[in-house]
N, C-alpha and C positions, 0 to 999 in steps of 0.2 A: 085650394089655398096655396100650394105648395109647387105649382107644376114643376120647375127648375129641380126637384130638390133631387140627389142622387138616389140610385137603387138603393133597397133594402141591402143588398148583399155588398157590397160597397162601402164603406166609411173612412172617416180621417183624413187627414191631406190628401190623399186619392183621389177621396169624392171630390174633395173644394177644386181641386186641380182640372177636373173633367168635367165641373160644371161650368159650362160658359157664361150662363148670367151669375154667376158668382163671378167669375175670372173678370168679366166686364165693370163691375161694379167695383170690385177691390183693385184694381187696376190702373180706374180715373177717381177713388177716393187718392191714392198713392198719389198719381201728378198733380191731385189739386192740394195735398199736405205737401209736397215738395214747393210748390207755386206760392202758397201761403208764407213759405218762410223766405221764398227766393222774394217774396214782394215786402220782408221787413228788413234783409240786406237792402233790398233798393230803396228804401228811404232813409236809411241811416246814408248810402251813397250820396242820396243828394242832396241831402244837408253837408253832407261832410266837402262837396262840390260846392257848393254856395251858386247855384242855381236858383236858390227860393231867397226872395225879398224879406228879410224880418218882418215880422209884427206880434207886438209892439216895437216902433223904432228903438225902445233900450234895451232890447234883445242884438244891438246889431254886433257885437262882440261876443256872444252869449250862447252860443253852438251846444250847450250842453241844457242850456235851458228850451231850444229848441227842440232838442230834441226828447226830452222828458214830456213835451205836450204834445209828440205826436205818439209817444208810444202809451200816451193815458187817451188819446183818440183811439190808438188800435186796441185799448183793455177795456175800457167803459162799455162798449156793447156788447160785451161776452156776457160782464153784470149786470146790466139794466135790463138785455132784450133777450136771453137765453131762454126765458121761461116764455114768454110773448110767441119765441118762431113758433116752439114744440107746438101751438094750440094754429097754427097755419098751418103748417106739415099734418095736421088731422083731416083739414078741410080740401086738403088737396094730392093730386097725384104724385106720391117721394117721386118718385121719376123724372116726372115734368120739373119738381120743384128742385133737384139735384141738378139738373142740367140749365136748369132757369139762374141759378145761384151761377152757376159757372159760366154762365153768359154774360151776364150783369156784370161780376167782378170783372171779366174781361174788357167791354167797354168803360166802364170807368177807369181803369188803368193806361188803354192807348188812349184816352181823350185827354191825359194831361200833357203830353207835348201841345196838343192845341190849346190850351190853358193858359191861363194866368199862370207868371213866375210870383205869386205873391202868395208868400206862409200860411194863409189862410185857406188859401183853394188845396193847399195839399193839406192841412189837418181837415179839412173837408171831406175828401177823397178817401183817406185812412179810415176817417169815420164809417161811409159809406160801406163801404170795402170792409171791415170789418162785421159791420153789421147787417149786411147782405150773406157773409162766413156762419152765422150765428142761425142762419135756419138750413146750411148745409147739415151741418153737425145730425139733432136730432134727425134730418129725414135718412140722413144714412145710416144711422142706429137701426130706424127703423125700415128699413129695405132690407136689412141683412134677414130676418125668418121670413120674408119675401121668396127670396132667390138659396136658403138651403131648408131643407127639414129640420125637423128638432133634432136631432140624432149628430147632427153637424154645426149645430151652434156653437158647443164650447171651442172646437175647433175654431171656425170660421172666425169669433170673436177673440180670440189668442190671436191668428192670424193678423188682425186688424190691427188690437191693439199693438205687435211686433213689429209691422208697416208703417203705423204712427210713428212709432218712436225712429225707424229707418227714414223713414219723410223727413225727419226733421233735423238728422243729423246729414243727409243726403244736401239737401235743400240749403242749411245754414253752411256746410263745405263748399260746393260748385256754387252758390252763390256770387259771391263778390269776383271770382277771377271771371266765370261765364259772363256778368252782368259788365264786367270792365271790358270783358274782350270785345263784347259786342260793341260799346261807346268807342272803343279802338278802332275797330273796324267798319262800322259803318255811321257813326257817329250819336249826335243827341236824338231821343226819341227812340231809335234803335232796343233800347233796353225793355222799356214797355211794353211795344211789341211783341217782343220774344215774350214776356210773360203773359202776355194774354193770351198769345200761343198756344203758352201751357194750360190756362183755363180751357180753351177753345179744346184742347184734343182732348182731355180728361170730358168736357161735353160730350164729344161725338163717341168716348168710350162707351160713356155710364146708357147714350141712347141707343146703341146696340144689344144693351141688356134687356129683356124680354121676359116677364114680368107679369101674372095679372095680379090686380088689387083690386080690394073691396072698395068703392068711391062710395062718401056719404052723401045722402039722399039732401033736396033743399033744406028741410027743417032743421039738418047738422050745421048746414055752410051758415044757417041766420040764426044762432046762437047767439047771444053774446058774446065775445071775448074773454070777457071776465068772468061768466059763469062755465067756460070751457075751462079756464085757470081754478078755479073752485073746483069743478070735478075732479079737475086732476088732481087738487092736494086732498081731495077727500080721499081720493083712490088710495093714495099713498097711505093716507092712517089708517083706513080699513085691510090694507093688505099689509099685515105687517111683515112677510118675507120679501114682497119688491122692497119696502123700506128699508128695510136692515141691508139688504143687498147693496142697496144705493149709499148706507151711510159705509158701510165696509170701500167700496169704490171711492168715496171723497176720502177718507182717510188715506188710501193709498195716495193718494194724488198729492194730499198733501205733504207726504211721506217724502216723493218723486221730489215737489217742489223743493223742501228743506233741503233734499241731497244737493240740486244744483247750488246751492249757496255752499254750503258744506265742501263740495267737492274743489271748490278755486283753493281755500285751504289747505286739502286733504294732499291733494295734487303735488303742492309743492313738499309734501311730505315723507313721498313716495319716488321721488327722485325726477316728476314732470314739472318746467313751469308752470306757476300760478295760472298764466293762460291758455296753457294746453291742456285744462280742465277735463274741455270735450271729449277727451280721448276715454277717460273713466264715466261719463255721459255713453259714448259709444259702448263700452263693455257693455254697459248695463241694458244698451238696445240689443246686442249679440244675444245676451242672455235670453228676454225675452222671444226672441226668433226659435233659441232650442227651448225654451216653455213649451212654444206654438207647435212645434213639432210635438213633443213630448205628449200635449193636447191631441194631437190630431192624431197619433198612433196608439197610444193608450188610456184619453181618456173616458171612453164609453168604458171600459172596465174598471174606472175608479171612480163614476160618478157618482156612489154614494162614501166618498172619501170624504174625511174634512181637507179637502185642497186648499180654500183660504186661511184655514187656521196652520195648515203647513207653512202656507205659504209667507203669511203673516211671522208667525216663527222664525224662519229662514232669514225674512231680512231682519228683526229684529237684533237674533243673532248675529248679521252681516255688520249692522251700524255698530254695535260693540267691538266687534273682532277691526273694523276699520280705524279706531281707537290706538291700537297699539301697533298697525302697521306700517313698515316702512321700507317694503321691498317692492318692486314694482312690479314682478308679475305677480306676487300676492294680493296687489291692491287690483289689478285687471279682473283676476280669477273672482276675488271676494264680491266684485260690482256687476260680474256674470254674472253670479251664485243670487247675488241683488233680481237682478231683472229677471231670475228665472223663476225666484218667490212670487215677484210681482206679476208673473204672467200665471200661477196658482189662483189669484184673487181675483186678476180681471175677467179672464175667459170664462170661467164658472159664475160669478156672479153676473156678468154680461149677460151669458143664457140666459141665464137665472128669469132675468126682468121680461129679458124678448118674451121668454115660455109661458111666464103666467101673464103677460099684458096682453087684454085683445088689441085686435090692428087698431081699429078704432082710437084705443085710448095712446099708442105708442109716443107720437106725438108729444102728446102732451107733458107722458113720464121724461121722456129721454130730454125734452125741452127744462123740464124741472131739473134734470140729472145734470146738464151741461152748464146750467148757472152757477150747481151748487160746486160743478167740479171743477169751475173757473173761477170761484170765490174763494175755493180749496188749493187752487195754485197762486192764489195772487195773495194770499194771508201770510203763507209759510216764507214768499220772496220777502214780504215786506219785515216781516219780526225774526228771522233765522239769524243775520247778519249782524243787526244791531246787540241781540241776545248773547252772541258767542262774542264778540265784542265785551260786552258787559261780563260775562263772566271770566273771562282773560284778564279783564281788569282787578275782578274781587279776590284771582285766586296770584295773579301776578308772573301768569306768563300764560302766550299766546297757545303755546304747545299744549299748558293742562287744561286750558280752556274749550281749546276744539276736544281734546277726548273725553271733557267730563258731560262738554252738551252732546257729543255722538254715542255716548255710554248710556246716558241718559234717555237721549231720541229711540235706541235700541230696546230699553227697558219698558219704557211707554209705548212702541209699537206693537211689542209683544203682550203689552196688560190687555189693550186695545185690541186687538185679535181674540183675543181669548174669552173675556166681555163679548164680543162681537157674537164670537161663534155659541159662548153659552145662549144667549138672545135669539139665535138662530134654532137652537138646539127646542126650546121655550118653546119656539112659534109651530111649528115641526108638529110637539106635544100635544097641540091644543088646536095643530088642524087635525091632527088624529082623533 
């Protein structure tokens, strides 16, 4: 089941380090999370370039309302189709299907210099593109107890999720000056190229990874769809520790998402402009990398910890303490201290899913898990802002506003945690 996975006598980043189909796989998931974001600087570029033809022509002054239907082209299929990949990714080879997705994305992104310059064919494109992204996700959830043993999951999955959050602060920095240097220097079309580039070599990574899988027999592939979506949510309410696991995970996320709103704020609080946000974005990916670590060296010794309810705790605590802070390497450290909670709750619960999910059903859960955890970041964006708004209003200033909803987010994350872990605690009981 397992061939990739390290020695017994081996563990922790050591192992994941010396495993080459690990090293292969997390590697070209890294170039394609950096790609992913380097491909939503280059559409805000070319709107902001006016290279694209309005449509509707009363959009032709309208640049903002442009560009709000291309970034609900690149969210809409996280939502609609996240649960839909998961039940493909069963029927087919993660492998083939991880580097099929990175192929795809790549031609559709150099075929738009050959393109229509008309607004349409790039929310087209965005659309595609995005939702060709949506069955990356699950199949490389589930490739990960593929290519380590159990003994290296929570590691492997801190790892990831640390990469993640580096992909994306990687990806949205070298962005815009890479993608201009290149229109500089070799001129239009030049840009897309370079990014399918990056699809293309993140491909030729993940196919050097080496791999066997269980493929399902004819009778799997002519299922229905929809009765492969049924199983899966049946799965979910008959196992109630994948669930809980999963609902602990959306919570985090949604947790992640509110902080980004929170942090433009917080920022300017702390002595960074409002739009050097990112930087306390960044801390909080630092932090999760020494989770990862932390995971990878000590976590087989703590695995019957409550790590998530620590970890839950910690930022709860964090979102309070960011309340009354107004020093700047206090607000760095406290957004560490952030991400290093938050990498308690993923890598544990991540295992958690891989462990008890057969391969068979992986698919389908992680397809379920990435809808709910993209409904989980697109909820907290859209109500965090307006909310602290509103209560800035009712209390009459901006300043008691943001610390009574971060006081608040604080105390709710830690009920929420603690709820969580009791429910855990339950489930535990009653498989005994």
């Amino acid at each position: 089941m397992h061939p990739a996975s390290p020695p017994p006598d081996r563990n922790g980043l050591d192992a994941l380090l010396r495993n080459r189909p690990f090293l292969a796989l997390w590697t070209g998931q890294l170039l394609a999370q950096v790609a992913d974001k380097v491909f939503y600087v280059l559409l805000i570029i070319l709107l902001k370039t006016g290279d694209y033809r309005p449509w509707p022509v009363s959009w032709q002054h309208s640049e903002n309302s442009m560009l709000s239907a291309v970034m609900i082209a690149y969210t809409l299929p996280a939502i609609f189709f996240g649960s839909a990949a998961g039940i493909f990714v069963d029927r087919f080879s993660k492998k083939q299907m991880l580097i099929g997705c990175n192929v795809i994305r790549a031609l559709l992104i150099v075929a738009l210099p050959f393109l229509s310059k008309s607004f349409v064919v790039l929310l087209g494109i965005t659309f595609l593109v995005s939702t060709v992204t949506q069955f990356f996700a699950p199949a490389e959830a589930a490739a990960i107890p593929l290519v380590v043993g159990r003994e290296g999951l929570m590691s492997a999955n801190a790892l990831f999720a640390s990469s993640t959050m580096g992909g994306i602060i990687v990806g949205m920095t070298i962005g815009e000056p890479m993608l201009s240097l290149m229109r500089y220097r070799w001129g239009e079309g030049s840009q897309e190229f370079l990014l399918g580039g990056l699809y293309l070599v993140s491909a030729i990574l993940i196919y050097a990874m080496r791999v066997k899988e269980i493929h399902p027999g004819g009778s799997a592939r002519n299922t229905h769809p929809w009765q492969d979506l049924k199983e899966g949510l049946r799965y979910l309410k008959y196992n109630k520790l994948v669930s809980n696991a999963m609902v602990q995970l959306t919570i985090l996320y949604s947790v992640f998402a509110a902080l980004q709103v929170l942090a433009i704020g917080l920022s300017g609080k702390i002595g960074l402009k409002e739009t050097q946000f990112g930087f306390l974005l960044a801390a909080a990916g630092v932090g999760m990398v020494f989770g990862a670590a932390f995971l990878g060296h000590w976590g087989d010794r703590m695995y019957n910890k409550p790590l998530p309810l620590i970890g839950f705790l910690m930022m709860g605590c964090v979102l309070a303490m960011f309340a009354f802070t107004r020093q700047l390497w206090l607000g760095f450290g406290l957004s560490a201290l952030f991400g290093f909670g938050a990498s308690l709750i993923n890598g544990p619960m991540q295992a958690l899913i891989q462990e008890k999910t057969p391969e068979s059903m992986r698919g389908k859960v992680f397809g379920l898990e990435n809808n709910a955890i993209n409904i989980a970041l697109s909820l907290p964006l859209a109500i965090t802002g307006p909310l602290t708004d509103a209560v800035s209003k009712a209390v009459g200033s901006d300043d008691l506003g943001l610390r009574v909803v971060l006081m608040s987010l604080g105390f709710l994350v830690s009920v929420m945690g603690i709820a969580a872990w009791q429910h855990t605690r339950k489930v535990l009981q009653d498989v005994v």
